[in-house]
N, CA and C atoms as an extended XYZ file, in Angstrom:
246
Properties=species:S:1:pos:R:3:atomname:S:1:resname:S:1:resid:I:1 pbc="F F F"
N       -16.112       11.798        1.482 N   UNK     1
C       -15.446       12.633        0.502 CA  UNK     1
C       -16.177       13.963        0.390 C   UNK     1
N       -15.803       14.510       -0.425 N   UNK     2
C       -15.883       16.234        0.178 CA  UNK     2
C       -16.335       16.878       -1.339 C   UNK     2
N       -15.901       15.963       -2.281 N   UNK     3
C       -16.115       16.194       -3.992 CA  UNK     3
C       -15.285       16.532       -4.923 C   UNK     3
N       -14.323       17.178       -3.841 N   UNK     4
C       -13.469       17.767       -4.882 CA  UNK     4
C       -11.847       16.675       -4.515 C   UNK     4
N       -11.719       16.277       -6.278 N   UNK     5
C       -11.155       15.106       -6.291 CA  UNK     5
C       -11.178       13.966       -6.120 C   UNK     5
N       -12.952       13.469       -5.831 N   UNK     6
C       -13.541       12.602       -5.955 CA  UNK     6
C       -13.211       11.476       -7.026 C   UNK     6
N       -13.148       11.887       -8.143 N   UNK     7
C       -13.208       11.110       -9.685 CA  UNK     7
C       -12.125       10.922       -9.641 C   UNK     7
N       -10.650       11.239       -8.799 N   UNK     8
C        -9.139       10.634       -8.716 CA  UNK     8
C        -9.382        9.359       -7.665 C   UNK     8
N        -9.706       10.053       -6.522 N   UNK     9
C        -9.990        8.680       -5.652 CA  UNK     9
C       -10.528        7.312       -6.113 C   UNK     9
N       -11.484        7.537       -6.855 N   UNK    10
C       -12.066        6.246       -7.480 CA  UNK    10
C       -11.407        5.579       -8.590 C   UNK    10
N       -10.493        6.089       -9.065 N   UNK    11
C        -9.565        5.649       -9.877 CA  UNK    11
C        -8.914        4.710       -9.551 C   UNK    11
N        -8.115        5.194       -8.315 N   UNK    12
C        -7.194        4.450       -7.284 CA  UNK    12
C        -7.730        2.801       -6.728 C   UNK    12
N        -9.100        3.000       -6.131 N   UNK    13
C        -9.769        2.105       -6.096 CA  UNK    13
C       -10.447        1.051       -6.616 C   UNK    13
N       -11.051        1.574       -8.529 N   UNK    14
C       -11.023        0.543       -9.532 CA  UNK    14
C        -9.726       -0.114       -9.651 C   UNK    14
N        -8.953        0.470       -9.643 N   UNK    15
C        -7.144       -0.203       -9.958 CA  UNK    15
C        -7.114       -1.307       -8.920 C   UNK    15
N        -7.350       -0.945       -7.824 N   UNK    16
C        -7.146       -1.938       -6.645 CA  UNK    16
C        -7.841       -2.962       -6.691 C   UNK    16
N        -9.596       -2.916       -7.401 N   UNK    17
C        -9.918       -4.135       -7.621 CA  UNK    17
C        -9.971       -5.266       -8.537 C   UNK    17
N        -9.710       -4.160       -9.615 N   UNK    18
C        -9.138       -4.861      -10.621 CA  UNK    18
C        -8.359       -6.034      -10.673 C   UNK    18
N        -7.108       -5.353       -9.698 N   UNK    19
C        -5.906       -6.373       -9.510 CA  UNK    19
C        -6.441       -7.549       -8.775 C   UNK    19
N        -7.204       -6.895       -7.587 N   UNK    20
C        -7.544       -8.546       -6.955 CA  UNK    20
C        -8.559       -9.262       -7.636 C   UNK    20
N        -9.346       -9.008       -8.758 N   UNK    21
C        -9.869       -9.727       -9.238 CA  UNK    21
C        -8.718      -10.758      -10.475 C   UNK    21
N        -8.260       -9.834      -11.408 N   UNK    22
C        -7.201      -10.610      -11.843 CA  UNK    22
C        -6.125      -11.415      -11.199 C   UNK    22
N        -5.501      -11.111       -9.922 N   UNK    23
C        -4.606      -11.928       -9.277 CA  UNK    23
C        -5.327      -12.765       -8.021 C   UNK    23
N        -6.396      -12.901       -7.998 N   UNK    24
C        -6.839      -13.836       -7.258 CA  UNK    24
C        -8.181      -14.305       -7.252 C   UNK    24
N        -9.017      -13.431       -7.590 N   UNK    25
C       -10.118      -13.954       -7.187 CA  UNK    25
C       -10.392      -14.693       -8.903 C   UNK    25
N       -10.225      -14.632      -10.019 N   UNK    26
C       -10.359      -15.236      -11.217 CA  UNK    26
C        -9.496      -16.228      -11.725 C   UNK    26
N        -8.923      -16.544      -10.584 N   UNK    27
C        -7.994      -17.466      -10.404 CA  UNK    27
C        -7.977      -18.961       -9.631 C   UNK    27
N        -9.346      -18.769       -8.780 N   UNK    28
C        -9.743      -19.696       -7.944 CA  UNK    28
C       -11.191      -20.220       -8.120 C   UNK    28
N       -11.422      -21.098       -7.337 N   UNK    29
C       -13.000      -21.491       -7.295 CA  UNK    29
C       -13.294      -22.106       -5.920 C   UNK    29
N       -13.260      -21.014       -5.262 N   UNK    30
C       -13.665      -21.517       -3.576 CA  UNK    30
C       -15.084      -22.037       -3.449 C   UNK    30
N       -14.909      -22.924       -2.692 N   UNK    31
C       -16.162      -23.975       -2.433 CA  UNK    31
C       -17.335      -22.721       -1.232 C   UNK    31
N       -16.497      -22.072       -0.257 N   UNK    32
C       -17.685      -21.384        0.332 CA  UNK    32
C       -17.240      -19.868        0.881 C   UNK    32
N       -18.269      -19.338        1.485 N   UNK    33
C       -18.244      -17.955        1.418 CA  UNK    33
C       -16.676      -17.798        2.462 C   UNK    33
N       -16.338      -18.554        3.158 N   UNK    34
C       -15.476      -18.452        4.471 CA  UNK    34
C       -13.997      -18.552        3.982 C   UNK    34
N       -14.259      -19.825        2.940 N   UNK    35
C       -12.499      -19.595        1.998 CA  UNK    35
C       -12.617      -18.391        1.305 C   UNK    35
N       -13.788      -17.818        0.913 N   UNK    36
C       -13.205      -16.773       -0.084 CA  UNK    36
C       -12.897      -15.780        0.779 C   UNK    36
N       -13.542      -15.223        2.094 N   UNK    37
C       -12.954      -14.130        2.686 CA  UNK    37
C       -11.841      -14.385        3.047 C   UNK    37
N       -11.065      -15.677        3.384 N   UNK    38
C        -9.673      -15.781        3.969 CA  UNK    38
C        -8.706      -15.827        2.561 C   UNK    38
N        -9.262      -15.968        2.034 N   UNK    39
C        -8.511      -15.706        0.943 CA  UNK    39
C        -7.795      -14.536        0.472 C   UNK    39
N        -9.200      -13.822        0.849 N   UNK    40
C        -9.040      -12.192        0.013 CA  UNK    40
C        -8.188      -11.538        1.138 C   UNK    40
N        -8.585      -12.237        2.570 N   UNK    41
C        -7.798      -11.282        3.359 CA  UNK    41
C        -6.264      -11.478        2.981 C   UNK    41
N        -5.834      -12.799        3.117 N   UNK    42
C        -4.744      -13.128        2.599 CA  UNK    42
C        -3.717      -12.626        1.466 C   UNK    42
N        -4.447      -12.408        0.497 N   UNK    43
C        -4.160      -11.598       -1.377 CA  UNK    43
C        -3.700       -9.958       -0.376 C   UNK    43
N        -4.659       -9.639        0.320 N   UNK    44
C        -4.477       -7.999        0.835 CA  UNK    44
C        -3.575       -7.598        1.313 C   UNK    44
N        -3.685       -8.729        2.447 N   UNK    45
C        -1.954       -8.499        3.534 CA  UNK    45
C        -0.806       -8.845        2.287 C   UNK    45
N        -0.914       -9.366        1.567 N   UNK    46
C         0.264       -9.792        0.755 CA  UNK    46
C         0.552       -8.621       -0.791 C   UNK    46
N        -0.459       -8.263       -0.731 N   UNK    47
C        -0.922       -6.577       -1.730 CA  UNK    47
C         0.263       -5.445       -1.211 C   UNK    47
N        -0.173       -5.633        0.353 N   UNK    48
C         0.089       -4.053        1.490 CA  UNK    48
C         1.275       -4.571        2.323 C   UNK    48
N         1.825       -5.843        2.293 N   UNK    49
C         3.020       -6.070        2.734 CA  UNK    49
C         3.830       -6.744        2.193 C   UNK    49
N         3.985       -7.527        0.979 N   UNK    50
C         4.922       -7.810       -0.055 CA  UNK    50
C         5.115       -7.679       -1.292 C   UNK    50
N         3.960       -7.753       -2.002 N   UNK    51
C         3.900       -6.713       -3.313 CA  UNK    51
C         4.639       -6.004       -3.411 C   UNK    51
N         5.729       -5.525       -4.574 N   UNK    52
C         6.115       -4.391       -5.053 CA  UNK    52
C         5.578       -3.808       -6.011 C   UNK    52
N         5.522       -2.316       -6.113 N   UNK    53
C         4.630       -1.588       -6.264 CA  UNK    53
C         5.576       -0.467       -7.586 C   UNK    53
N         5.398       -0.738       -8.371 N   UNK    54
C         6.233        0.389       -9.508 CA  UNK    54
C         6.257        1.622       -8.957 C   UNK    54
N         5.379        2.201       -8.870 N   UNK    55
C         4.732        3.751       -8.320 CA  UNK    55
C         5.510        4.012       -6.439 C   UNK    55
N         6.022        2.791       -6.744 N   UNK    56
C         6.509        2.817       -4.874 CA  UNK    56
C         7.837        2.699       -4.917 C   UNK    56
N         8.708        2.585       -6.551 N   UNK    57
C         9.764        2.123       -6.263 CA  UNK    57
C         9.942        0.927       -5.907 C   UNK    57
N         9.419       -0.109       -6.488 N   UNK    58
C         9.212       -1.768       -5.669 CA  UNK    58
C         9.078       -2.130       -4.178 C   UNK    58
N         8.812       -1.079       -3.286 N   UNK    59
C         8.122       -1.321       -2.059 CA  UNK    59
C         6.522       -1.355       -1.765 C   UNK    59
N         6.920       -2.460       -0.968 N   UNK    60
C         4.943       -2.388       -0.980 CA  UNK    60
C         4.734       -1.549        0.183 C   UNK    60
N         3.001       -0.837       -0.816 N   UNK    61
C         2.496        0.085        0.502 CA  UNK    61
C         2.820        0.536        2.164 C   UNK    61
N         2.903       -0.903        2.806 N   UNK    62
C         2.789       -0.884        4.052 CA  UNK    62
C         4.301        0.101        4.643 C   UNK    62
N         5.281       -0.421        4.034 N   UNK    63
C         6.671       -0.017        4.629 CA  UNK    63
C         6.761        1.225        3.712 C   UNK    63
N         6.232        2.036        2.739 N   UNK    64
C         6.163        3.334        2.765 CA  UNK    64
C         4.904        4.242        3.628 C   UNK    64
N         4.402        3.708        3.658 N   UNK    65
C         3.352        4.356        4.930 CA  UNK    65
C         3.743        4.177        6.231 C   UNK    65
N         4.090        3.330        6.522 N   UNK    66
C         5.325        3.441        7.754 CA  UNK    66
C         6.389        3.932        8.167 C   UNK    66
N         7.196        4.471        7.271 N   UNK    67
C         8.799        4.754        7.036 CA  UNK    67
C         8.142        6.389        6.967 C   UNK    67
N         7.221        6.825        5.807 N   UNK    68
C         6.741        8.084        6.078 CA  UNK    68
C         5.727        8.702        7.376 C   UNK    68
N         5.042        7.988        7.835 N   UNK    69
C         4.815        8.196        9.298 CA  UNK    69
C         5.772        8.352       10.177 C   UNK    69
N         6.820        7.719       10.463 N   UNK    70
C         7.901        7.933       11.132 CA  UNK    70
C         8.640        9.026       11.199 C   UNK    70
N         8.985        9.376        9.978 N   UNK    71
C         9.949       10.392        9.436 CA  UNK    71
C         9.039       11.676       10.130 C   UNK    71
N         7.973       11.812        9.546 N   UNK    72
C         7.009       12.884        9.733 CA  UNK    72
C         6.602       12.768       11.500 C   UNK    72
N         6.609       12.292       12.120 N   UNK    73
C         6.139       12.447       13.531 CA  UNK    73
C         7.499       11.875       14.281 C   UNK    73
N         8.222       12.359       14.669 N   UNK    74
C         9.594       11.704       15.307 CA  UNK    74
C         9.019       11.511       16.475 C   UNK    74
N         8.614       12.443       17.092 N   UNK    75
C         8.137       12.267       18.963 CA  UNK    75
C         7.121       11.507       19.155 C   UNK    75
N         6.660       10.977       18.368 N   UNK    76
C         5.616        9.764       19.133 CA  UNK    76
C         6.147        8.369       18.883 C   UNK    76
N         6.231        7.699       19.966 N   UNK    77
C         5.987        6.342       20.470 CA  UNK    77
C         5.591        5.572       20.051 C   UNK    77
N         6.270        4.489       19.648 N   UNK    78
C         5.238        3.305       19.095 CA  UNK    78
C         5.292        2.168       20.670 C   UNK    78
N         3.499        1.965       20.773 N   UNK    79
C         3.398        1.010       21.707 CA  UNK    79
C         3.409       -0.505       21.200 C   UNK    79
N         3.660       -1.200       21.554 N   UNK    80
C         3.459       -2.611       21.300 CA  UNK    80
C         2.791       -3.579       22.470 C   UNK    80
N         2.303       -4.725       21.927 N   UNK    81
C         1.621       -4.982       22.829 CA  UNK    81
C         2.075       -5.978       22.898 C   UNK    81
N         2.332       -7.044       24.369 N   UNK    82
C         2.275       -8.137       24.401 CA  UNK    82
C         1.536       -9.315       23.863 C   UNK    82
């Protein structure tokens, strides 16, 4: 970060953990360190790809960061991989 607009960014980011502490992690009692990371990864992908999001219009993150990447770069390619 660069400073300026620093104290917005971190905003964004308390919010974000907030939520996963209230919607998941204070919600469980994982026995070891390995469920809790699959866990959290789990809560995330489901944060950034099904969650609806007020501020998004009830879309989650992922498919507006996608849909606006698109729009904004028409000429590039999406590769996929086998």
């Amino acid at each position: 970060m660069d400073g300026k607009g620093r104290f917005l960014d971190n905003i964004f980011i308390e919010r974000l953990w907030r939520t996963l502490k209230y919607e998941c992690v204070y919600l469980h009692a994982w026995e070891t360190g390995s469920e809790t990371k699959a866990a959290i990864r789990k809560w995330m992908s489901f944060y950034n790809h099904q969650r609806p999001h007020s501020a998004l219009d009830g879309r989650p993150p992922a498919l507006v960061y996608w849909q606006r990447n698109d729009i904004s770069k028409p000429d590039q390619r999406v590769q996929k991989v086998a």
